[in-house]
N, C-alpha and C positions, 0 to 999 in steps of 0.2 A: 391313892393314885400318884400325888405328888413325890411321896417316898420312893414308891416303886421310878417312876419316870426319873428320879433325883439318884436312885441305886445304879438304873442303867446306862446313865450319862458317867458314870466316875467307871463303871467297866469297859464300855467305849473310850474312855481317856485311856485308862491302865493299858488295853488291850494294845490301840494304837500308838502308843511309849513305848511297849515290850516288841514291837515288829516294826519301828524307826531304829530301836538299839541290836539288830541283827545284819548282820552282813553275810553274804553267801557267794563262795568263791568254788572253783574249782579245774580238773584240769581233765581229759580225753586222751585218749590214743590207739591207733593200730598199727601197729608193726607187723612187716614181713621180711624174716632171715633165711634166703638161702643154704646156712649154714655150711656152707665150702659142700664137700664134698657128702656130707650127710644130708639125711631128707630135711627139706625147707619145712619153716612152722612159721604160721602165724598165730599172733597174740595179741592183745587187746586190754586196758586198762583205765580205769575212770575213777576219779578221788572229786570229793566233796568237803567244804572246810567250812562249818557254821561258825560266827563269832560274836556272840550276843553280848552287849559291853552297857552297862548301868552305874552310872556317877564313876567310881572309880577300879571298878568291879571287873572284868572281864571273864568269859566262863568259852571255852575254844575246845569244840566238837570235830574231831574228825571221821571219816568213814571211807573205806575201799569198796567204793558199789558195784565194779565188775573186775575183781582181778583175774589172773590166769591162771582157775581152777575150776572151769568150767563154766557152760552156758547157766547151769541153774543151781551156782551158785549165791549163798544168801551176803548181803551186805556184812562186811564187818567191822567194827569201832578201831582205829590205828592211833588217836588221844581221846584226851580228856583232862582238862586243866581248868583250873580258877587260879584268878590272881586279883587281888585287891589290896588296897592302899588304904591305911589309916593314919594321918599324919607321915612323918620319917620310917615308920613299920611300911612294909610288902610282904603280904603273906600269900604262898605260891603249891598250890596242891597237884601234882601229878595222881590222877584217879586211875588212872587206866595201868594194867599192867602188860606191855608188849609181849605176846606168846615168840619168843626168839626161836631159829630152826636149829634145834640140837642133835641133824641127823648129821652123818660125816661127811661134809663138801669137799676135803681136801685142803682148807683152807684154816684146819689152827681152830675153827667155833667150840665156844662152851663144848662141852656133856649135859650140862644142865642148866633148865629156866632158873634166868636170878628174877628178882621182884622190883623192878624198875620203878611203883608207886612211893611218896611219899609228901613229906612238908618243909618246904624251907621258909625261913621267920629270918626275913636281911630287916638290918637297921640303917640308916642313912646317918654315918658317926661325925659327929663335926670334928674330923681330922683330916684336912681337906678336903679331897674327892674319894673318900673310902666308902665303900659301902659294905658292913661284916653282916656275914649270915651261917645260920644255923637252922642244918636239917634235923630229921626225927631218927636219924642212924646217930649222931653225934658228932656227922662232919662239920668243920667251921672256916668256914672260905672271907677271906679278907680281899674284895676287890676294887681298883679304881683306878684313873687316867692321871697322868703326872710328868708335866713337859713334853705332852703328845706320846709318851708308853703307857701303855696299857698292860696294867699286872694284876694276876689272879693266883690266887693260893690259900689252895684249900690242904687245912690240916685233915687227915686221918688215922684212925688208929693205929693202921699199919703201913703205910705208906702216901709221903705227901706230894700232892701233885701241884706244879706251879707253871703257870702259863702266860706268856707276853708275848707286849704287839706293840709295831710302830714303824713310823712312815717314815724314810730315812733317804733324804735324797734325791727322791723318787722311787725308792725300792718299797716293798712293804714287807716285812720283816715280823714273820711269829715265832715262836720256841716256845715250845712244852715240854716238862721234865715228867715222869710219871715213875713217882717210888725208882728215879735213879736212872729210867729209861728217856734218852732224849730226842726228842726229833722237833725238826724244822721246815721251814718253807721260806722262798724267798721268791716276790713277783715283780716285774717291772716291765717298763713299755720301751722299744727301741724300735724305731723308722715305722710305728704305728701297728708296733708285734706284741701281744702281749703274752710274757713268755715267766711262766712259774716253774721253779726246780723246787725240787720235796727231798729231804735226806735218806728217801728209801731209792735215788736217783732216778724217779721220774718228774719227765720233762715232759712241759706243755705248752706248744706255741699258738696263738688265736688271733688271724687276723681276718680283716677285711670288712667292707660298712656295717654299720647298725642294720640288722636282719636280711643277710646275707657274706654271714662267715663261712669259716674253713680254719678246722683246729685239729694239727697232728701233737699227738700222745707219745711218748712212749714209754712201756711200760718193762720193768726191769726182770728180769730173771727172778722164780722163786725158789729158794730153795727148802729141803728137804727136814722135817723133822720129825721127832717122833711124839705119842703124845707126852703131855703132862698133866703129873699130879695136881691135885687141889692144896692150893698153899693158904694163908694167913691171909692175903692178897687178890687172890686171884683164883677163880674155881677152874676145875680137872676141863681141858681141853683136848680135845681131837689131834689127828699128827695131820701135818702140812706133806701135801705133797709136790713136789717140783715140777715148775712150765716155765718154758722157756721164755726169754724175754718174746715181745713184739711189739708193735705200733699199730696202732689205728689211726685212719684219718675221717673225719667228720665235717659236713659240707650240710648245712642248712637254713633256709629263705623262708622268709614272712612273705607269707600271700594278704593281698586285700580285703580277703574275704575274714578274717581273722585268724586262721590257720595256719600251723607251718611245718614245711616236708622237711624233711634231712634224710640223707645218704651216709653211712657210716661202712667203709671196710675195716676191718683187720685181720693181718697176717699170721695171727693164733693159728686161724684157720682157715683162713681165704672164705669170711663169707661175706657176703655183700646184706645190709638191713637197712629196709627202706620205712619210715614211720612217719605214718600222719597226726600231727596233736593240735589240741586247741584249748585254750586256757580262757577262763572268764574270772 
């Protein structure tokens, strides 16, 4: 009796350790778009984020449990990660493989699912603030912070990509090269505006108090291509079709209750979408 009594006290400790090292987060929503001059839709969306964390362990569940694919629709997995610490090692598993949409939106997507899982093994190198890592494809990314820039650059087989950040003035300042292709971003704050430009020349201004802003967009002209083949690089893509520039504007307020509405137009289409969310 004492064994047994002595068995179900250490499963009561275990059990109560493993649901103190869980956290449970998540977000809601319904939206209703008029859609300009086409018939109005509403939609609906609800995500869940478990995060069960042991000594240095971390293991991060995610799930879409009512997207906008119907009322009886089943819940779906959108991650699944571990990541754990052994001494200057972090070893970081991507379990989950994202089903991407490879039908043709107009917009340039794959042809085909790549395989988004894998393992990266970073070490913490006493060469100042570097941290090198090594996935299970053979890419080997050297990253770390140095006089407030932050640099990242990852070798691969066929193309290397390098990326940096820093706070310069008051501006904040990224740039990413990828295999030759470059783009940036630059944000800062002026009479209480906070206004980012991105080198595909959209602009974004966001001002006014904490939970109750108002943030105009604007978004540039796309233009036209055709598809493309599967290279060394880069898998066979969809052709991009052209729309024209527009802007949107976006207006929304934190209620008391823990909820909050926004109002979004844009002139794509002239529709007006009204959306209620709430986060925990």
């Amino acid at each position: 009796m004492k064994k047994l009594i002595a068995l179900f006290a250490v499963s009561t400790v275990a059990s109560t350790s493993a649901v103190a090292g869980i956290a449970l987060s998540g977000t809601a929503s319904v939206s209703y778009d008029d859609n300009g001059s086409s018939p109005s839709a509403t939609t609906y969306d609800a995500d869940i984020t478990l995060v069960g964390t042991a000594g240095s362990t971390t293991f991060t569940y995610a799930m879409d449990v009512a997207g906008n694919t119907g009322n009886n629709a089943n819940p779906t997995t959108t991650a699944a990660d571990l990541t754990t610490t052994i001494g200057p090692v972090t070893v970081t598993a991507d379990m989950f493989d994202v089903n991407e949409s490879n039908t043709d939106s107009g917009t340039g997507n794959p042809k085909t699912d790549t395989d988004d899982t894998g393992v990266t093994v970073s070490i913490d190198a006493p060469i100042g603030d570097a941290t090198i890592g090594l996935d299970n494809s053979g890419d080997v990314t050297v990253s770390g912070t140095w006089a407030g820039v932050t640099v990242s650059h990852t070798m691969k087989k066929h193309a290397d990509v390098t990326t940096g950040s820093a706070s310069i003035a008051g501006m904040d300042i990224s740039v990413s090269n990828d295999g030759g292709s470059t783009t940036w971003t630059i944000g800062t704050t002026v009479s209480g505006v906070d206004l980012t430009l991105a080198s595909s020349n959209k602009v974004t201004a966001a001002f006014g108090l904490t939970g109750n802003t108002m943030t105009v967009t604007h978004n540039p002209a796309r233009a036209s291509a055709a598809d493309k083949a599967a290279t060394v690089t880069a898998p066979a893509k969809h052709n991009v079709t052209y729309r024209k520039a527009y802007s949107t504007v976006a207006i929304s307020r934190d209620l008391t209750s823990g909820a909050a509405l926004s109002a979004t137009f844009s002139s794509l289409d002239d529709s007006l979408t009204l959306k209620a969310s709430v986060a925990f």
